[in-house]
C-alpha positions as CSV (number, residue, x, y, z in Angstrom):
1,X,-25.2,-172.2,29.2
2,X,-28.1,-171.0,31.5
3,X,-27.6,-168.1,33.6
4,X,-30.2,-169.0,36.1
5,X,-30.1,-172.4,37.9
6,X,-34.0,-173.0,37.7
7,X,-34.1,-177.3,37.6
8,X,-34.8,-178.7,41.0
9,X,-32.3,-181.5,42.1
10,X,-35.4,-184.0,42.0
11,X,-35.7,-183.3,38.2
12,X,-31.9,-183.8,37.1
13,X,-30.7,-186.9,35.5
14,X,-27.2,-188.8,36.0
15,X,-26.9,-189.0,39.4
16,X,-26.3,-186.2,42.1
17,X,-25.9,-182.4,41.3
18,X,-22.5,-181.7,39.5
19,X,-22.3,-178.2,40.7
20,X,-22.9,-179.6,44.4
21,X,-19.7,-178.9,45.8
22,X,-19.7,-175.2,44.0
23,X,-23.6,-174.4,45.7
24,X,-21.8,-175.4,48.9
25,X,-19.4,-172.4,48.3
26,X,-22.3,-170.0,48.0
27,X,-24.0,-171.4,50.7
28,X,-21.3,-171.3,52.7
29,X,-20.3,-167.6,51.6
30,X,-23.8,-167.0,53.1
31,X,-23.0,-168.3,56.0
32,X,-19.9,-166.4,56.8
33,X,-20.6,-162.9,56.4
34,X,-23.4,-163.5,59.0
35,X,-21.4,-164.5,61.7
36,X,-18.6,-162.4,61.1
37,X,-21.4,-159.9,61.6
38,X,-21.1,-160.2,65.6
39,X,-17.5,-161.4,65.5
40,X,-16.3,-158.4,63.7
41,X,-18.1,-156.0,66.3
42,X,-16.1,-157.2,69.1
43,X,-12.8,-155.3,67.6
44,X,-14.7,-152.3,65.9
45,X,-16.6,-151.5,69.1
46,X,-13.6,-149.1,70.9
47,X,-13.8,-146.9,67.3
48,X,-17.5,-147.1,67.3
49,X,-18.0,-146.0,70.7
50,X,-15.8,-143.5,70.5
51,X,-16.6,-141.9,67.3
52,X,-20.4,-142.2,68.3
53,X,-20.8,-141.4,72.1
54,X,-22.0,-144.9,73.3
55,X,-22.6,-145.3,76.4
56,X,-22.3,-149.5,77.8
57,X,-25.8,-149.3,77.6
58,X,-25.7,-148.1,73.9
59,X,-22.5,-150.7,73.1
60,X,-24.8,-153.6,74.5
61,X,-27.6,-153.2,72.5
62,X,-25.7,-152.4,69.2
63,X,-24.1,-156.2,69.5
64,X,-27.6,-157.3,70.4
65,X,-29.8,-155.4,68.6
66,X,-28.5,-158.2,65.8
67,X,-29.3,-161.2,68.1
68,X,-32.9,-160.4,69.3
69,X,-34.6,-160.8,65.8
70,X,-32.1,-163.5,64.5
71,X,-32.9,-165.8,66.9
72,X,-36.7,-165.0,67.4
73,X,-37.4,-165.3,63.6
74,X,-35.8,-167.9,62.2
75,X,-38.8,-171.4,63.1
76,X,-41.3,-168.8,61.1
77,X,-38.9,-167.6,58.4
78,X,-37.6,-171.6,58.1
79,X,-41.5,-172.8,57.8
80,X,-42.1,-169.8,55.2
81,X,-39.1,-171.0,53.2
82,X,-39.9,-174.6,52.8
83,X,-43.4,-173.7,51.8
84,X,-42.5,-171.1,48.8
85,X,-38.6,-171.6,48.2
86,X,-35.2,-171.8,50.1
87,X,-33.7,-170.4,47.7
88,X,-35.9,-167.5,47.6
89,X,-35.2,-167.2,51.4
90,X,-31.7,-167.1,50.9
91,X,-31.3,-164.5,48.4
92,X,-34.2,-162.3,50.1
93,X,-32.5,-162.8,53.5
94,X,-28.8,-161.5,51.6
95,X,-30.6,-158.0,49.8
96,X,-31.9,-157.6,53.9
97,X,-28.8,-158.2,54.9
98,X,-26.6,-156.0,52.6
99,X,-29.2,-152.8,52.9
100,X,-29.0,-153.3,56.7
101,X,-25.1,-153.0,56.4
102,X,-25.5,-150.3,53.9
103,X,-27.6,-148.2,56.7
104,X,-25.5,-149.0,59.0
105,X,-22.1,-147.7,57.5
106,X,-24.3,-144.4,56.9
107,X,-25.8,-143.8,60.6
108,X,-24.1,-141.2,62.7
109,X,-26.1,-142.3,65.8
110,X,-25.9,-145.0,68.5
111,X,-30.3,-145.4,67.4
112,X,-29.5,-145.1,63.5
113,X,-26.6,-148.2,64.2
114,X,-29.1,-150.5,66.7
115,X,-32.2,-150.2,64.1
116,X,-29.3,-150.9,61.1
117,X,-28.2,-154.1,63.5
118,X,-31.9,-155.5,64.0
119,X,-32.6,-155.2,59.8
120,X,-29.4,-157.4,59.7
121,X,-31.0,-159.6,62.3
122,X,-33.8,-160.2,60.2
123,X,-32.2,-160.7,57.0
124,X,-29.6,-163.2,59.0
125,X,-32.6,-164.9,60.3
126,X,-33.5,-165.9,56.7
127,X,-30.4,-166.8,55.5
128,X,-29.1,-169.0,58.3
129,X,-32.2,-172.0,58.2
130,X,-32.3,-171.6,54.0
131,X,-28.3,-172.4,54.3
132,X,-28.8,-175.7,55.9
133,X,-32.3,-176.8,54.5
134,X,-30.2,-175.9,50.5
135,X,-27.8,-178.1,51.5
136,X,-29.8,-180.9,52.6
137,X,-31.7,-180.4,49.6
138,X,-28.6,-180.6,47.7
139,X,-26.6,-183.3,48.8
140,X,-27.4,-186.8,48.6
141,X,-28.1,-188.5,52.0
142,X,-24.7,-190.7,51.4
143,X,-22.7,-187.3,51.2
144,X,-24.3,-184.5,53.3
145,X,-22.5,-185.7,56.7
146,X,-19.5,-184.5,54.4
147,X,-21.2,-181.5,53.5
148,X,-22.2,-180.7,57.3
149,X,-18.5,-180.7,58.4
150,X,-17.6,-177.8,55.9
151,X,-20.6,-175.9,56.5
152,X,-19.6,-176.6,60.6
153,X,-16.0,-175.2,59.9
154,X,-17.0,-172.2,57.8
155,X,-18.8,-171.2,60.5
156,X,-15.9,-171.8,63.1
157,X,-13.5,-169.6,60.5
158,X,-15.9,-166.8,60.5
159,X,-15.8,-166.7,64.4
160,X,-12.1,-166.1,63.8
161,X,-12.1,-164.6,60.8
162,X,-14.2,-161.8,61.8
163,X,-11.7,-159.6,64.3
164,X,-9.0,-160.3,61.9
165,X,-11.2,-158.8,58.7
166,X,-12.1,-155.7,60.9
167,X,-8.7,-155.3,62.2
168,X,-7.1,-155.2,58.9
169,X,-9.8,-152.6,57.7
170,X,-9.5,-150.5,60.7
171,X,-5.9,-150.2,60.2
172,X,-6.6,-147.5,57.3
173,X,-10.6,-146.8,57.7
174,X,-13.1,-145.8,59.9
175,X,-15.6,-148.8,61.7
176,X,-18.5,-148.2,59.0
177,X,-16.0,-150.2,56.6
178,X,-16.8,-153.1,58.8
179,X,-20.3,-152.8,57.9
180,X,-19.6,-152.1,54.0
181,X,-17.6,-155.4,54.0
182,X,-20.7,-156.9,53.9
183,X,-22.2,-155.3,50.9
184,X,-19.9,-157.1,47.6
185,X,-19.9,-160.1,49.5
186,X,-23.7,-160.2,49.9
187,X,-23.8,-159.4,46.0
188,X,-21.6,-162.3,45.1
189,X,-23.2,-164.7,47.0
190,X,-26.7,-163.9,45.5
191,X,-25.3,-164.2,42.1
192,X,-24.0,-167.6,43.4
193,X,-27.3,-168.6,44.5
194,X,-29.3,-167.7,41.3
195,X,-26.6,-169.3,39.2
196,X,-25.1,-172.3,41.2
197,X,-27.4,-173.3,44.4
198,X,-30.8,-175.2,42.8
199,X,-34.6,-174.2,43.8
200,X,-35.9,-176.1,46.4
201,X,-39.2,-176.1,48.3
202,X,-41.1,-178.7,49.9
203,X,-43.2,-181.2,47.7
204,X,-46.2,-181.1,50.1
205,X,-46.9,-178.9,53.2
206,X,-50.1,-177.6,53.7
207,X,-50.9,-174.5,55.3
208,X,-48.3,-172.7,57.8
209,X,-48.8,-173.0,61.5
210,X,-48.5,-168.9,61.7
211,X,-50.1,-168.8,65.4
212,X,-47.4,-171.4,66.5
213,X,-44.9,-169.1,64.5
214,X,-45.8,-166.1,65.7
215,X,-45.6,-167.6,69.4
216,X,-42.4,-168.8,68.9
217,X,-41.3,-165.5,67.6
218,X,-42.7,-164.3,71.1
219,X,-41.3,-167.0,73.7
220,X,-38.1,-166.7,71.9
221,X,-37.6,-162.9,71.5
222,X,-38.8,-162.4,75.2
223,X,-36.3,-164.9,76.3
224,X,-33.0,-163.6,74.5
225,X,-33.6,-159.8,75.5
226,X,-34.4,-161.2,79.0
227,X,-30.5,-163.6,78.4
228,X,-29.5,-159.4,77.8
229,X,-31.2,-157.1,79.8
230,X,-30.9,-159.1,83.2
231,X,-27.4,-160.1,83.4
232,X,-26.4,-156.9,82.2
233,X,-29.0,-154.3,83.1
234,X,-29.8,-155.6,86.3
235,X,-33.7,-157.4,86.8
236,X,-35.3,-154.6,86.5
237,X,-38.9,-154.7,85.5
238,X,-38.3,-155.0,81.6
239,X,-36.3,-158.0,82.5
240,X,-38.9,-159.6,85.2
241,X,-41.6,-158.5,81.8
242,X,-39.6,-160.2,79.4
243,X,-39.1,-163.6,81.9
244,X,-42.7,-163.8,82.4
245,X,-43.6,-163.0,78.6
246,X,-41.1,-165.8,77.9
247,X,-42.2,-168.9,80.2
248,X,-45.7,-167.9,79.3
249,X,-45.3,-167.6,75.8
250,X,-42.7,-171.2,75.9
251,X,-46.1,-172.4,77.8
252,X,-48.7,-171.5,75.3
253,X,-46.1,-172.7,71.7
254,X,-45.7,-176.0,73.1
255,X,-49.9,-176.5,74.1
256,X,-50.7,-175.0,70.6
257,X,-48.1,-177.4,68.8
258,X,-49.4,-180.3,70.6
259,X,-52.9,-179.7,69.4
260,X,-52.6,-178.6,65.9
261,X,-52.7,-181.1,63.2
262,X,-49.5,-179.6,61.2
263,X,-47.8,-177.8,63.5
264,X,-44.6,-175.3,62.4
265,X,-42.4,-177.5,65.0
266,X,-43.5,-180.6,66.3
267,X,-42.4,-180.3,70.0
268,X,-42.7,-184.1,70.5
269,X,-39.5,-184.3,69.1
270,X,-38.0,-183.0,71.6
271,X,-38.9,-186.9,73.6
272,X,-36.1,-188.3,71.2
273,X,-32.8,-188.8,73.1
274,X,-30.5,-188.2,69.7
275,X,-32.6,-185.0,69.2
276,X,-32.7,-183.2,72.6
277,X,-29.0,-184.1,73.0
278,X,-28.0,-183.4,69.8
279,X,-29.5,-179.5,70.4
280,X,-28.2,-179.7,73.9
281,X,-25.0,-180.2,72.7
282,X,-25.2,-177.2,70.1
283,X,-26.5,-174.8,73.3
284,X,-23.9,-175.3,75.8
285,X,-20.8,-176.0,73.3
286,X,-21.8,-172.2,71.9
287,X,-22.7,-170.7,75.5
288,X,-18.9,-171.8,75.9
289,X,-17.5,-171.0,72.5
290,X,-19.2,-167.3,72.7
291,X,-18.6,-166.3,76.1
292,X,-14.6,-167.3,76.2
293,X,-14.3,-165.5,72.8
294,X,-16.3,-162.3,74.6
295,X,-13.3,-162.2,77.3
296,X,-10.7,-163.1,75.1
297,X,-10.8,-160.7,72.7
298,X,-10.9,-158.1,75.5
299,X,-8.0,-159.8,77.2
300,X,-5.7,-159.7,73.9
301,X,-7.0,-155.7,73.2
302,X,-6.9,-154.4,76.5
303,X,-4.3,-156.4,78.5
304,X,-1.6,-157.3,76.3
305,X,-2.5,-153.9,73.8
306,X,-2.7,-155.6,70.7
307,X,-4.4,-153.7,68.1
308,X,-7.6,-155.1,66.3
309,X,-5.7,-156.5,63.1
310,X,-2.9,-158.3,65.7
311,X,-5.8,-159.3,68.1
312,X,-7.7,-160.9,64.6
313,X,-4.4,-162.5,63.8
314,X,-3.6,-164.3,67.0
315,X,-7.3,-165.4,66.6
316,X,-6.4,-168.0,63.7
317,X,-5.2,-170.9,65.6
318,X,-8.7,-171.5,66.6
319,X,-9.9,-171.3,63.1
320,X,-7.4,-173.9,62.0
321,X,-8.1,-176.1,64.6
322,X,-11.3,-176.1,63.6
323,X,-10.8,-177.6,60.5
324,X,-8.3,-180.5,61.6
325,X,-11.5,-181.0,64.1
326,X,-13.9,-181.1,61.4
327,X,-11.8,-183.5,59.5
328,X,-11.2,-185.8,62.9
329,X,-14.8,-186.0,63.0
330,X,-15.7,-186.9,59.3
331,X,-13.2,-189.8,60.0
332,X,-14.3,-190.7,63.7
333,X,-18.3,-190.4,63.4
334,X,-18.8,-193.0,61.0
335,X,-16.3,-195.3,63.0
336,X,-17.4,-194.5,66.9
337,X,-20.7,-192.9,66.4
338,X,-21.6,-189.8,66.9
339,X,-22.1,-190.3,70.7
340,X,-18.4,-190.7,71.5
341,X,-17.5,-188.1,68.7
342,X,-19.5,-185.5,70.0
343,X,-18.6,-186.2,73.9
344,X,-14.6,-186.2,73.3
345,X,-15.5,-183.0,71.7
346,X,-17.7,-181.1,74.7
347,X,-15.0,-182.5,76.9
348,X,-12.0,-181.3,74.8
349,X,-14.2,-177.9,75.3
350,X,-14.1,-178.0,79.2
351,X,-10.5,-178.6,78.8
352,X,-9.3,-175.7,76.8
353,X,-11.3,-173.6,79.7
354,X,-10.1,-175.3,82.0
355,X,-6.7,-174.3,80.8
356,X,-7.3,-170.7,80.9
357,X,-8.1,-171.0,84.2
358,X,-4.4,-170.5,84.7
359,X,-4.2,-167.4,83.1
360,X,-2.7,-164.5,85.2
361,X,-1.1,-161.0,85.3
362,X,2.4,-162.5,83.8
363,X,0.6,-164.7,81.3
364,X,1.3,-163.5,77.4
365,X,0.0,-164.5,74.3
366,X,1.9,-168.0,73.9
367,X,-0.4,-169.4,77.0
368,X,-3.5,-168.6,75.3
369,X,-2.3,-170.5,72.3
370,X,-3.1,-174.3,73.1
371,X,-6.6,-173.3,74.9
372,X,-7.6,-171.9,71.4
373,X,-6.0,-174.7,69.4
374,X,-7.8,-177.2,71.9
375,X,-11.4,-175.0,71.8
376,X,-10.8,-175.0,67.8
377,X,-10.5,-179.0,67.5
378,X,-13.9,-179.2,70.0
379,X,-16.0,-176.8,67.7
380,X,-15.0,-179.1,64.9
381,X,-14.9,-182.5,66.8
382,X,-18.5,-182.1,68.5
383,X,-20.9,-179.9,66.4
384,X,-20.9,-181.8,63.0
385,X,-22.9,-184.8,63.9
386,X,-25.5,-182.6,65.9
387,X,-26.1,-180.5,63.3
388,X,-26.1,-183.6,61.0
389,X,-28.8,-185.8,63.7
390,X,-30.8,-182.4,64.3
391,X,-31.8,-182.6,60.7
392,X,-31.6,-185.8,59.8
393,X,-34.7,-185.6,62.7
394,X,-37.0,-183.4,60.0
395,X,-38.7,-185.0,56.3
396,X,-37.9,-182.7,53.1
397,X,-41.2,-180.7,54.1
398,X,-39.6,-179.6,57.1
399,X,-35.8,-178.6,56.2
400,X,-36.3,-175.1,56.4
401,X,-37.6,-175.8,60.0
402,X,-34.4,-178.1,60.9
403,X,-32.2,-175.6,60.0
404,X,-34.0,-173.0,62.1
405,X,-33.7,-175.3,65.5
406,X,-30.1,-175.9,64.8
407,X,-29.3,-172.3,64.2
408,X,-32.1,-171.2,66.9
409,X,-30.3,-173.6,69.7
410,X,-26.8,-172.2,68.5
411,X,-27.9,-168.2,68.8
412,X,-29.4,-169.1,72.3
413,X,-26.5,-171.0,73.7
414,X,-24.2,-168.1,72.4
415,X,-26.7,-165.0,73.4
416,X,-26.7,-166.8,77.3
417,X,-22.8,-167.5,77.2
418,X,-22.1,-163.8,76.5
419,X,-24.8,-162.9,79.4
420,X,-23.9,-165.1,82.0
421,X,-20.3,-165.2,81.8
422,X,-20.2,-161.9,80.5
423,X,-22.3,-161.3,84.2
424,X,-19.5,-163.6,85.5
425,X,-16.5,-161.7,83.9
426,X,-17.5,-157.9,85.2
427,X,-18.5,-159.1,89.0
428,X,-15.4,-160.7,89.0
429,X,-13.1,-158.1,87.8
430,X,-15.1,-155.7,89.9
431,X,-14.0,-157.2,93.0
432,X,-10.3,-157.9,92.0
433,X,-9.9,-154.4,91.0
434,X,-11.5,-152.9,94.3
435,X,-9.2,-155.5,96.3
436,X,-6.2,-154.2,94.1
437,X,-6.1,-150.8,94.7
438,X,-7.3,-150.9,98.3
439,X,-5.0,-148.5,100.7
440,X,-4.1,-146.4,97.3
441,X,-6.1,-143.4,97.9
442,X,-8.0,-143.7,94.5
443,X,-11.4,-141.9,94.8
444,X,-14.3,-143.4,95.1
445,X,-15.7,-142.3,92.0
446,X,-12.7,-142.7,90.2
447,X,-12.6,-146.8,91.1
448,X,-16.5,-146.9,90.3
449,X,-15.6,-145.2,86.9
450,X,-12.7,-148.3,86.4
451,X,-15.1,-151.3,87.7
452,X,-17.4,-150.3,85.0
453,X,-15.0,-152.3,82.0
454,X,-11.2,-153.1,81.2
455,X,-11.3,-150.2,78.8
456,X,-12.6,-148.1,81.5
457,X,-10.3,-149.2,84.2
458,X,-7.2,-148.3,81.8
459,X,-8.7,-144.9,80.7
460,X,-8.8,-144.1,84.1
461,X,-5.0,-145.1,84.7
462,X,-4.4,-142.7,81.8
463,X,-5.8,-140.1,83.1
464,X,-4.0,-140.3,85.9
465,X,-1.1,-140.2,84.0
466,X,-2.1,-137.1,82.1
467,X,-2.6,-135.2,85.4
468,X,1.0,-136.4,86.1
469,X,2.3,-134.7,83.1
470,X,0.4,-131.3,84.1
471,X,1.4,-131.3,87.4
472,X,4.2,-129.8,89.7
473,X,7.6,-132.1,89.5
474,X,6.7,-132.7,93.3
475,X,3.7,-133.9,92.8
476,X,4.2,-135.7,89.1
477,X,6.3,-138.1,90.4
478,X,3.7,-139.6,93.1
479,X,1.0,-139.2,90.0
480,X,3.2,-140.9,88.0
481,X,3.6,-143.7,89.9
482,X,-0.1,-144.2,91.3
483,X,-0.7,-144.2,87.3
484,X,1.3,-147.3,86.6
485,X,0.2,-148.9,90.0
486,X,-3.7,-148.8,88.7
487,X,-2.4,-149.9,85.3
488,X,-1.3,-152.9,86.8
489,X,-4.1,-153.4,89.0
490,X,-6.6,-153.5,86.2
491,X,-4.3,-156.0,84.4
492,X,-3.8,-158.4,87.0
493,X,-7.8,-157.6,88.2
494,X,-8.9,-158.4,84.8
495,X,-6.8,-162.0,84.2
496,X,-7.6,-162.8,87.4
497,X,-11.6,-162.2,85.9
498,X,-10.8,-164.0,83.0
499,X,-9.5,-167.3,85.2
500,X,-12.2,-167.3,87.9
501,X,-14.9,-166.7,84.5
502,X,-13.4,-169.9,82.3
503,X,-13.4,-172.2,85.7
504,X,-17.2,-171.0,85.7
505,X,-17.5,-171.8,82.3
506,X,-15.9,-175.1,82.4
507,X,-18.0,-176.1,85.2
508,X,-20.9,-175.8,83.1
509,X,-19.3,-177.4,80.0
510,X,-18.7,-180.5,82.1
511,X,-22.2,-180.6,83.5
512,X,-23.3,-180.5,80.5
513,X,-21.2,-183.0,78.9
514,X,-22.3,-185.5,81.3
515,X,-26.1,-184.7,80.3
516,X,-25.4,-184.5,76.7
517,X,-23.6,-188.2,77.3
518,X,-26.5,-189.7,79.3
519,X,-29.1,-188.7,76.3
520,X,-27.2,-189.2,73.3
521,X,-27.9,-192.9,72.3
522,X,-24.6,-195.1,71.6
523,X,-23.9,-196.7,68.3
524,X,-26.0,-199.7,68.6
525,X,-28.8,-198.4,70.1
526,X,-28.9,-195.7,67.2
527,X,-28.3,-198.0,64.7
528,X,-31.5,-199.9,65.8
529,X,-33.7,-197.2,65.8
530,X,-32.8,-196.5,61.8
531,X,-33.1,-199.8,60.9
532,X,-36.5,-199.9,62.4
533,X,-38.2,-196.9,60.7
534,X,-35.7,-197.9,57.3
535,X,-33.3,-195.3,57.5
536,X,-35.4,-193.6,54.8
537,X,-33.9,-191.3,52.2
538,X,-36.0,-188.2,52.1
539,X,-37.6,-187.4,48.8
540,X,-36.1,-183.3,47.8
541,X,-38.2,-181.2,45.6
């Protein structure tokens, strides 16, 4: 029995890869840890901040410092792949990735944990494009639709799965355990991926477009700390820096593309209706998905005073809707096409925000239930035939590169979901809270001090609770009750945030649904177009 899986798929006799279904697992594997790398940080933040001193500022860039390089690396690291191996992406993108965590479980400053975040950036920005392009390599063209729908759904269970993996580790351990969760699963999955996932590279691709890469690396980089810093910073002049070093840099990829003979993406893609919509669909289903799990978390925590572990577990209804979505869709695709499929899914989206818009002071856990059950089935429903079309778009040279607009589209639309209705969710519970406790005497810089978060506005009620307990029986009464008064105003401030925030969100969902409608092509028409260029089975080496 070989140790090492060194045959390429091309080479094998009898049919497809037997061990297909068990590379999937590794792949998959790969897959999770790397999103439960930002889902996890939602619930180990409070510990982190207080153990380390962070200020918003600080907390902000910790969860980002992941983001910027993942997103701004992953067309060049995709192009590199398919050039010398996937497979050699993959596993070089998990030893990042697990040395990154390793720092970061060891750092004992807000500096130490950012720099530990962006190596995990990097190594994510490998693995995420070599994940897809394996599997396309992998799978026969008859079977990968099948494959897409589990690689869809692990992705939706990490989302889930994150909080409640954190929670149950902060129950008994400090939040550098989070980080150090990361380490034996890393080491497994490389040991999968020499043993069980086959090497893969492209038959032919000349040299690499490195200008074009290194420009997108700019345009895209400049454009998610831009998504950060403005929303949440304010438009300063890094922010008006980073907008103009985006446009210009989007300007000058998309010339450069045009004109070069083998360009690292060719940008005339983009003209095909399937295509644009397809990543369209990705980019605003995420900017949803990622901003609504931003608030809810915070809603479940800080609100209704679950604890991280409880706040992971009442999580899980979205992650098993998203697998009786991801098996509606294997059924329904093949059947409606992938326009309907993927349009019942962006609308089932606007519905489950639409249904927290009736979320209030009173509401408790049982009314957040069917919007996350309803938000599970759309994750599964929609994003399995765009990942699917997107690279079904790309020939076996290019797989790595497929992989890497998929993933790029879904980091953007989650890195602007969090800004703007992040952006959204803070002026909006800013002006609740201020409207709340008008008349009670609260000091100015005590209600600035509160307007700043939910976590702050409660710390702030507590304190006024502690002065209670240290004060004359006169007085502690009076204290006493203007403590539970602001407690109540920053619940009731904050759901009313959280309700204004999803009606803003589901506004944009159902704007975008209309758009992502108009360009996807219907059954027929799409059926057409393949049986004019002969639906041709890429060739894998």
């Amino acid at each position: 029995m070989r140790l090492v899986m060194n045959e390429p798929v091309e080479r094998m006799e009898g049919g497809p890869y037997a061990k297909r279904w068990w590379a999937l697992l590794v792949l998959c594997l790969s897959l999770l840890i790397i999103v439960m790398a930002n889902t996890a940080l939602t619930v180990a933040a409070p510990d982190m901040t207080q153990d380390l001193g962070l200020t918003s500022s600080d907390l902000q860039w910790v969860i980002d410092g992941y983001t910027v390089p993942y997103a701004a690396l992953m067309l060049l690291l995709g192009a590199i792949g398919d050039k010398y191996s996937r497979r050699g992406a993959l596993v070089l993108g998990l030893v990042v990735f697990g040395a990154g965590s390793v720092a970061g479980s060891l750092v004992d400053s807000s500096t130490g944990v950012i720099a530990a975040r962006a190596v995990m950036g990097v190594g994510a920005a490998m693995i995420m494009p070599a994940t897809l392009s394996l599997l396309a390599a992998t799978f026969p063209r008859a079977e990968r639709a099948k494959a897409i729908v589990l690689w869809t759904a692990t992705a939706g269970l990490a989302i889930a799965a994150g909080p409640l993996v954190a929670g149950a580790l902060l129950e008994n351990h400090g939040w550098s355990s989070t980080f150090l969760i990361n380490v034996p699963v890393a080491a497994l999955a490389i040991v999968g991926a020499f043993t069980l996932v086959p090497p893969s590279k492209a038959a032919r691709h000349g040299r690499i477009d490195y200008v074009g890469g290194l420009l997108s690396v700019v345009w895209t980089g400049a454009l998610v700390y831009m998504i950060i810093q403005g929303p949440h910073f304010g438009w300063d002049a890094k922010a008006v820096a980073a907008a103009v070093v985006a446009g210009a840099g989007l300007v000058a990829f998309v010339a450069w593309e045009l004109r070069h003979p083998r360009p690292v993406l060719d940008v005339r893609r983009f003209l095909d209706r399937g295509f644009a919509g397809s990543n369209l669909a990705v980019a605003l289903f995420f900017l949803a998905v990622f901003g609504a799990f931003y608030y809810l978390t915070q809603h479940l925590q800080f609100v209704l005073g679950y604890d991280p572990f409880d706040t992971g577990v009442r999580m899980l209804p979205l992650a098993g809707a998203v697998f009786v979505g991801s098996a509606l869709t294997g059924f329904l695709t093949p059947r409606l096409g992938m326009k309907v499929t993927v349009t019942a899914g962006m609308a089932l989206g606007t519905l489950a925000l639409a249904l927290l818009t009736r979320v209030d002071a009173a509401s408790a856990y049982g009314d957040f239930v069917a919007p996350l059950v309803v938000l599970g089935v759309a994750i599964g429903l929609a994003l399995s035939p765009c990942t699917d079309a997107i690279m079904g778009a790309f020939p076996e040279a290019e797989l790595g590169v497929g992989g890497a607009v998929n993933d790029t589209s879904l980091e953007l639309g989650g890195s602007l979901g969090i800004a703007l209705l992040g952006s959204v969710l803070a002026s909006s519970y800013s002006s609740h809270l201020a409207d709340a406790t008008e008349g009670s005497g609260l000091p100015a810089s005590a209600l600035a001090t509160a307007q700043d978060s939910v976590g702050a506005g409660y710390a702030v009620a507590h304190g006024i609770g502690e002065q209670a307990a240290h004060a004359a029986p006169a007085q502690a009464a009076q204290l006493a009750e203007g403590a539970r008064r602001m407690t109540d105003a920053v619940g009731s401030a904050f759901a009313d945030a959280v309700a204004h925030t999803s009606l803003v969100g589901a506004a944009m969902l159902a704007v975008g649904t209309v758009l992502v409608a108009a360009l996807l092509p219907g059954r027929k028409a799409r059926t057409e177009a393949e049986a004019e260029t002969g639906d041709r089975e890429p060739v894998r080496v």
